[in-house]
Z-matrix of the N, CA and C atoms (Angstrom, degrees):
N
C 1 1.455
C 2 1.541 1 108.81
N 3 1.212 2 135.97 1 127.83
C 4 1.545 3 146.72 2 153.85
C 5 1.163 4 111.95 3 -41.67
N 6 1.049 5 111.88 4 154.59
C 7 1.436 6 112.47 5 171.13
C 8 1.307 7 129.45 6 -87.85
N 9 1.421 8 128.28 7 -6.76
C 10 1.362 9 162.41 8 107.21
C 11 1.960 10 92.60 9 2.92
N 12 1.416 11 102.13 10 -79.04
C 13 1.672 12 108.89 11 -167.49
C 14 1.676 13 97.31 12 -68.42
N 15 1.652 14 129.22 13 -46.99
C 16 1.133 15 95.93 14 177.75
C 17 1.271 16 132.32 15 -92.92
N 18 1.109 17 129.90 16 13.08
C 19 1.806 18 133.59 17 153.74
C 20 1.569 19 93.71 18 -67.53
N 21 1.058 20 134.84 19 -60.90
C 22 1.688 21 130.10 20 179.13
C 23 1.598 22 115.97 21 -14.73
N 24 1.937 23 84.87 22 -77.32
C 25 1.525 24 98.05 23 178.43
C 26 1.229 25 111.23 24 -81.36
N 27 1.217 26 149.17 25 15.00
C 28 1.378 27 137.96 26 155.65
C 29 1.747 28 100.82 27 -90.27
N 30 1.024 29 122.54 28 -50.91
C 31 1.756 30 117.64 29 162.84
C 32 1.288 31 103.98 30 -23.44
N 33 1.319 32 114.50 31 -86.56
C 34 1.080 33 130.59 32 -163.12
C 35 2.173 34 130.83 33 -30.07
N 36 1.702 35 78.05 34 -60.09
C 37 1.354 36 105.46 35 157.36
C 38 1.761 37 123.11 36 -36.77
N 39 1.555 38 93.83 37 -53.39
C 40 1.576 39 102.89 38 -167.90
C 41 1.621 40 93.18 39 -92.45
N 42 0.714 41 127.80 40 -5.44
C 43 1.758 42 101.34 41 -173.58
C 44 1.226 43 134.19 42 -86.57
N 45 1.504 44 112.54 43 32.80
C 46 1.503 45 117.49 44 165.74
C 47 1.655 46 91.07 45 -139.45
N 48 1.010 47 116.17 46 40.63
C 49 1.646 48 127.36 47 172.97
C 50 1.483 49 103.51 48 -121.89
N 51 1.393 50 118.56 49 -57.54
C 52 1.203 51 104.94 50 161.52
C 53 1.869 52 126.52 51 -147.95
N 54 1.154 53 96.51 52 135.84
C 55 1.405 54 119.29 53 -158.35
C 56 2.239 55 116.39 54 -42.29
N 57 1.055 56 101.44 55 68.97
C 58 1.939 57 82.30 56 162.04
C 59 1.114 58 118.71 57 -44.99
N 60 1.754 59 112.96 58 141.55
C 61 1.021 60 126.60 59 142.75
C 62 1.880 61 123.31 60 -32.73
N 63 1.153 62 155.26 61 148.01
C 64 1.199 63 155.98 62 136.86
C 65 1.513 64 117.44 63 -5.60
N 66 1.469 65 112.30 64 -56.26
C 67 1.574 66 140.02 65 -166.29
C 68 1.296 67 91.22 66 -59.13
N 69 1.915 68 104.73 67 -70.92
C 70 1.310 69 96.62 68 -170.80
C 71 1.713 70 127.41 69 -67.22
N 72 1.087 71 119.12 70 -15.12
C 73 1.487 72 124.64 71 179.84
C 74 1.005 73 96.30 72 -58.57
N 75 1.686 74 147.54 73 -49.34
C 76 1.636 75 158.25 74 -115.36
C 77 1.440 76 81.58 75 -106.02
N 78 1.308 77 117.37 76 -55.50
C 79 1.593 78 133.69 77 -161.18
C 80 1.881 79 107.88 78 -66.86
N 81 1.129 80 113.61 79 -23.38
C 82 1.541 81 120.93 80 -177.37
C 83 1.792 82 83.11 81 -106.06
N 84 1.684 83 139.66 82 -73.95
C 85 1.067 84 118.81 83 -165.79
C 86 1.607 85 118.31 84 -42.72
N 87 0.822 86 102.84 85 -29.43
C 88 1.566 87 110.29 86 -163.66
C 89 1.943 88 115.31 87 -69.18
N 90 1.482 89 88.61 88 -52.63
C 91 1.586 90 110.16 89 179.35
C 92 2.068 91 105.03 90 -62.96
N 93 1.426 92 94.63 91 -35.27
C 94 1.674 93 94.30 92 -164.62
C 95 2.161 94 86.61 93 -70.38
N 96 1.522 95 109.94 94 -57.23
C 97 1.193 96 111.50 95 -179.05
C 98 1.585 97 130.85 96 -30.76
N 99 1.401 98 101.02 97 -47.20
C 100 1.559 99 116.07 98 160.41
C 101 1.369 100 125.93 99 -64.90
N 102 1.246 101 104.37 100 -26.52
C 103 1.511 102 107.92 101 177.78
C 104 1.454 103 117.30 102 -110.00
N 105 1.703 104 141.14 103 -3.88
C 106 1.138 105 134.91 104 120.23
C 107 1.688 106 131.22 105 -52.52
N 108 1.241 107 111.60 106 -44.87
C 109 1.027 108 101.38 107 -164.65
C 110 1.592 109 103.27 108 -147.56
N 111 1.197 110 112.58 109 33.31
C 112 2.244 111 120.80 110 148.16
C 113 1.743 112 72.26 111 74.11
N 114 1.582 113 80.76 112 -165.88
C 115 1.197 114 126.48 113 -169.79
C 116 1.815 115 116.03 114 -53.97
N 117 1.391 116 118.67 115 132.47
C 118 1.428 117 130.51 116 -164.69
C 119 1.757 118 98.47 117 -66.31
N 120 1.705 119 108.31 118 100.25
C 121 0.883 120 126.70 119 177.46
C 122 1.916 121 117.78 120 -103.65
N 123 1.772 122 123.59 121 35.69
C 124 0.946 123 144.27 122 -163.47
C 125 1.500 124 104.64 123 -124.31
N 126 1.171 125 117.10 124 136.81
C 127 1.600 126 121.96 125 -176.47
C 128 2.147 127 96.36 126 -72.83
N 129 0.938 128 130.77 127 121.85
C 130 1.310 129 143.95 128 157.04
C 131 1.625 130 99.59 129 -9.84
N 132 1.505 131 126.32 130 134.86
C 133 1.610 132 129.13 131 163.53
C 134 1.476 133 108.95 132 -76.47
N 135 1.325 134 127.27 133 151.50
C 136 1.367 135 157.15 134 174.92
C 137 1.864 136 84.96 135 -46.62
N 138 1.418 137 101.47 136 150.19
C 139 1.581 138 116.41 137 -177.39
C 140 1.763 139 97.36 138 -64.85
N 141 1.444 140 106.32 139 -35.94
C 142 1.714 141 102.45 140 -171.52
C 143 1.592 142 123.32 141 -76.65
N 144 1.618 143 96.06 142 -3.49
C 145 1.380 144 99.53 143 170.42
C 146 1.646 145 122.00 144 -92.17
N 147 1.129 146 112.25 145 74.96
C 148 1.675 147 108.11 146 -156.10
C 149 1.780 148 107.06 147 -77.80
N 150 1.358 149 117.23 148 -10.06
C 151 1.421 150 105.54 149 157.89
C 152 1.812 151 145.51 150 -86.64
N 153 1.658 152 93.66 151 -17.70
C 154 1.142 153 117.91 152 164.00
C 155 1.591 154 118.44 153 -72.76
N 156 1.673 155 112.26 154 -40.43
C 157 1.198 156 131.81 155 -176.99
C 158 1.261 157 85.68 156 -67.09
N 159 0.789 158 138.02 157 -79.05
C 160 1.849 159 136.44 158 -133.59
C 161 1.604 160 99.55 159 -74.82
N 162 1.110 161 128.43 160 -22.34
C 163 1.493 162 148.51 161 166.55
C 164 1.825 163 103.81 162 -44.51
N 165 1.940 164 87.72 163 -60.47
C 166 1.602 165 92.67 164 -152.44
C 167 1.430 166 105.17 165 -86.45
N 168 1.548 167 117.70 166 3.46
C 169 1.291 168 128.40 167 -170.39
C 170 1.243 169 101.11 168 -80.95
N 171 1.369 170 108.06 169 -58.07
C 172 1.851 171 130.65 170 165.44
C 173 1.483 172 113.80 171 -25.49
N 174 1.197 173 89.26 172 -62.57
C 175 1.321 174 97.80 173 -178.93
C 176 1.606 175 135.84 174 -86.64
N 177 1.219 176 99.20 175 -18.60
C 178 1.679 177 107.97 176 152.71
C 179 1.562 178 121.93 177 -68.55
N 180 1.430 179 95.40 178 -30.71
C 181 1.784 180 96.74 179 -178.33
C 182 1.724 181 102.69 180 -45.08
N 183 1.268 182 111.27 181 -41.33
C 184 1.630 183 116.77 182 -176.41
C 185 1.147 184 154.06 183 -65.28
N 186 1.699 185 85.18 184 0.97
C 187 1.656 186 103.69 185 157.60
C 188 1.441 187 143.57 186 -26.86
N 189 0.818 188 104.99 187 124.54
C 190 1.858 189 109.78 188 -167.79
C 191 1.170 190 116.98 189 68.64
N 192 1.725 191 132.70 190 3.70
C 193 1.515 192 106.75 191 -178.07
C 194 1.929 193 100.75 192 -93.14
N 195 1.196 194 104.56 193 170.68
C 196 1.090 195 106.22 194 -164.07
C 197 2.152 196 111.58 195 -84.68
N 198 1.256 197 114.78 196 148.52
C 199 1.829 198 104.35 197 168.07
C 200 1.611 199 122.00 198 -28.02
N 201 1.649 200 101.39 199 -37.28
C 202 1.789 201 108.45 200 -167.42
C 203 1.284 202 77.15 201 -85.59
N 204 0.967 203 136.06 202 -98.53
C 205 1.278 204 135.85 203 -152.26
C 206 1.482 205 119.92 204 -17.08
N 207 1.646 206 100.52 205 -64.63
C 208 2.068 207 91.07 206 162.74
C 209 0.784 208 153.46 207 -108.04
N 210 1.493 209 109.07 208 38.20
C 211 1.613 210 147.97 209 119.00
C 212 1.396 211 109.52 210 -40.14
N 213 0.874 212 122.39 211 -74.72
C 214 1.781 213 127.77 212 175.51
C 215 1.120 214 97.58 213 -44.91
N 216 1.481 215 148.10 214 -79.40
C 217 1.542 216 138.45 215 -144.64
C 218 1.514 217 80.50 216 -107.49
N 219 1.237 218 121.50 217 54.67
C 220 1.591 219 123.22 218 121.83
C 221 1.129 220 127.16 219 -104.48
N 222 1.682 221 98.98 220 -34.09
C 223 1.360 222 98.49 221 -149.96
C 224 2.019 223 82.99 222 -92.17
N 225 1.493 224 110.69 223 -9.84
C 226 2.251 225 99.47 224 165.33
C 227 0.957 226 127.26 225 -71.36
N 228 1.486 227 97.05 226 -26.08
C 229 1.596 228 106.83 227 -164.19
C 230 2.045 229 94.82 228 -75.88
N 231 1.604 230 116.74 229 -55.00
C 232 1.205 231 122.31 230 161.21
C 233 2.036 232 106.46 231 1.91
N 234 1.697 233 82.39 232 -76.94
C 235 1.426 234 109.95 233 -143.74
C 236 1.435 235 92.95 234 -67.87
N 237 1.302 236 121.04 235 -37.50
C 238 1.693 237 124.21 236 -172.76
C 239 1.500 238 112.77 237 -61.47
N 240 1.469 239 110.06 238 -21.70
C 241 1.311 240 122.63 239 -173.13
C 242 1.784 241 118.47 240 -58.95
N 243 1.736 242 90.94 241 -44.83
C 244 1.274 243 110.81 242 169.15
C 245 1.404 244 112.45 243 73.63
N 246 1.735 245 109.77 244 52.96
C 247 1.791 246 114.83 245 -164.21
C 248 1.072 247 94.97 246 -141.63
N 249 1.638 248 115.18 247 34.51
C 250 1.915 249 111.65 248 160.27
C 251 1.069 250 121.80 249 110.71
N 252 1.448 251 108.35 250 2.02
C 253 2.003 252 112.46 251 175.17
C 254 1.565 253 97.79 252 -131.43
N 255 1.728 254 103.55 253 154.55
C 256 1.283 255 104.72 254 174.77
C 257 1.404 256 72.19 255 -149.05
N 258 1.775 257 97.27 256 160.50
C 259 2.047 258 95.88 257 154.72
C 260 1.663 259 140.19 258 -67.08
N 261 1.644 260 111.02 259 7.78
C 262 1.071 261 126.01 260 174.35
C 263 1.675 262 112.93 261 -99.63
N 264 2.175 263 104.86 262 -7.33
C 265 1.499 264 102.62 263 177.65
C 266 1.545 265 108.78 264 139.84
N 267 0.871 266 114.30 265 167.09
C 268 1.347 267 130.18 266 176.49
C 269 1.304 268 104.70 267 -71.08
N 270 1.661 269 124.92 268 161.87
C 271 1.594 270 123.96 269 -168.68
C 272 1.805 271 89.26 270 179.82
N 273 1.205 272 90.27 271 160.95
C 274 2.001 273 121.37 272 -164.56
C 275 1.352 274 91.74 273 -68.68
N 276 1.312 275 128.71 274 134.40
C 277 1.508 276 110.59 275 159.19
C 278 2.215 277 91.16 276 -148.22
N 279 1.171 278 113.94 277 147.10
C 280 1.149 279 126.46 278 -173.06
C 281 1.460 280 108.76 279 -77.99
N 282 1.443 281 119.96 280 97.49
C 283 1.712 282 142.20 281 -176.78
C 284 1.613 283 78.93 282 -43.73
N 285 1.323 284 110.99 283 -76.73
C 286 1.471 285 104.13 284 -149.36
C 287 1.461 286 126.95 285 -49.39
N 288 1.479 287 117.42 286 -30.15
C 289 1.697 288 109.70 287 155.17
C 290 0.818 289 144.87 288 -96.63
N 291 1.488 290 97.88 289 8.33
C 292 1.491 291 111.38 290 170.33
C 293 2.022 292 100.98 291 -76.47
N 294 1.401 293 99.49 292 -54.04
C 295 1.431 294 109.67 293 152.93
C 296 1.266 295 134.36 294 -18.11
N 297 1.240 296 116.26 295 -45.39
C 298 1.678 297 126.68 296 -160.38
C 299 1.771 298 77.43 297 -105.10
N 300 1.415 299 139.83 298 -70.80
C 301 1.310 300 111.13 299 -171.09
C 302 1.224 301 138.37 300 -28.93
N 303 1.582 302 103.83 301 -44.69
C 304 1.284 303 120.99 302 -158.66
C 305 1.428 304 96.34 303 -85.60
N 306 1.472 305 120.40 304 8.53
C 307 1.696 306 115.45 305 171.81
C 308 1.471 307 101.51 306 -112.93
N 309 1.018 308 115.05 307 27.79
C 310 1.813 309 98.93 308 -167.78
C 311 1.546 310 89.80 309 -104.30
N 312 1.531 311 105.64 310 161.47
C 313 1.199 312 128.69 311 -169.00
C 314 1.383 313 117.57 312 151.27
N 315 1.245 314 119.95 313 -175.37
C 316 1.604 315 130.20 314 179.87
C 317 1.631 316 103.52 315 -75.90
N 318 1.313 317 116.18 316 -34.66
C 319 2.114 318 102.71 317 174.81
C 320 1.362 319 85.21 318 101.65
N 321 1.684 320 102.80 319 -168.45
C 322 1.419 321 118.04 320 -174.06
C 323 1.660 322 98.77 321 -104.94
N 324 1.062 323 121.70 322 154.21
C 325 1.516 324 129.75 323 165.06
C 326 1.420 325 89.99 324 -148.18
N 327 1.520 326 91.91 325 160.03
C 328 1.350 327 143.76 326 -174.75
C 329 1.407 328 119.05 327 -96.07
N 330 1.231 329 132.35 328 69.95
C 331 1.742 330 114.61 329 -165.12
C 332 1.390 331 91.56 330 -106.89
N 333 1.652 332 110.16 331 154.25
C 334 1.695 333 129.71 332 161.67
C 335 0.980 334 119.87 333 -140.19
N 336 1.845 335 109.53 334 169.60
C 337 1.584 336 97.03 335 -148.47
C 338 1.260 337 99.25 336 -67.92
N 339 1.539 338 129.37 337 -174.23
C 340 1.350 339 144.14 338 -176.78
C 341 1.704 340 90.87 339 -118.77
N 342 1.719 341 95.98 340 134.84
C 343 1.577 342 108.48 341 -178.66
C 344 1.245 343 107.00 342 -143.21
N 345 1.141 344 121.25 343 152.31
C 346 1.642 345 116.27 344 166.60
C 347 1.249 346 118.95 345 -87.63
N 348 1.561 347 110.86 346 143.46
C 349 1.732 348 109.87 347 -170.08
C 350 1.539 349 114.04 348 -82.25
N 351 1.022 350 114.67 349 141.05
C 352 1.255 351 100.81 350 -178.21
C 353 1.704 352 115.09 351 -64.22
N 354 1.555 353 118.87 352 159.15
C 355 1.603 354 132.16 353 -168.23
C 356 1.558 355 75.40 354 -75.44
N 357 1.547 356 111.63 355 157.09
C 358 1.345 357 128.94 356 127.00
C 359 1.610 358 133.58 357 -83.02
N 360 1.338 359 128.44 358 136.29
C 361 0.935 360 126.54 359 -151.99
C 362 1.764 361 104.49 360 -98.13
């Protein structure tokens, strides 16, 4: 097996263990896409499909690089991630903060419009 195939299936494995960002999902779909199957040979999704779109955007960015090539900056990007694979092997890494990173952000809020109250008379 390449190491190409096992960063794949070690991805794969872990990814309901701990949570990517969006960005980075696009950034591994994209690289594996180019490197199974070349260059984004799919007609573009409808503007209202914003998960398919953002997919094929990813993956169009990847024009012209070659299969080896994003094979290689799969299998860095993998390793840069720092979630238990390197090309020397699998290794311990702590789910739970890897966990808590991958939740950080601003959260959900609640905003409404802003109005003026009416004076009392």
């Amino acid at each position: 097996m390449t190491q190409f195939e096992d960063a794949y299936k070690f991805m794969n494995s872990l990814s309901s263990k701990v949570p990517l960002s969006n960005e980075k999902k696009l950034v591994l779909y994209s690289l594996y896409k180019q490197a199974t199957v070349g260059d984004c040979n799919v007609k573009r999704p409808s503007l209202f499909e914003f998960y398919n779109r953002a997919k094929w955007d990813a993956w169009n960015s990847k024009i012209g690089m070659s299969a080896g090539e994003a094979q290689e900056q799969y299998v860095a990007y993998v390793e840069s991630l720092h979630v238990g694979w390197a090309r020397q092997g699998e290794y311990e890494v702590d789910l739970e903060d890897q966990q808590a990173e991958g939740q950080q952000g601003l959260g959900n809020s609640v905003s409404a419009m802003a109005y003026d109250e009416p004076e009392e008379a």
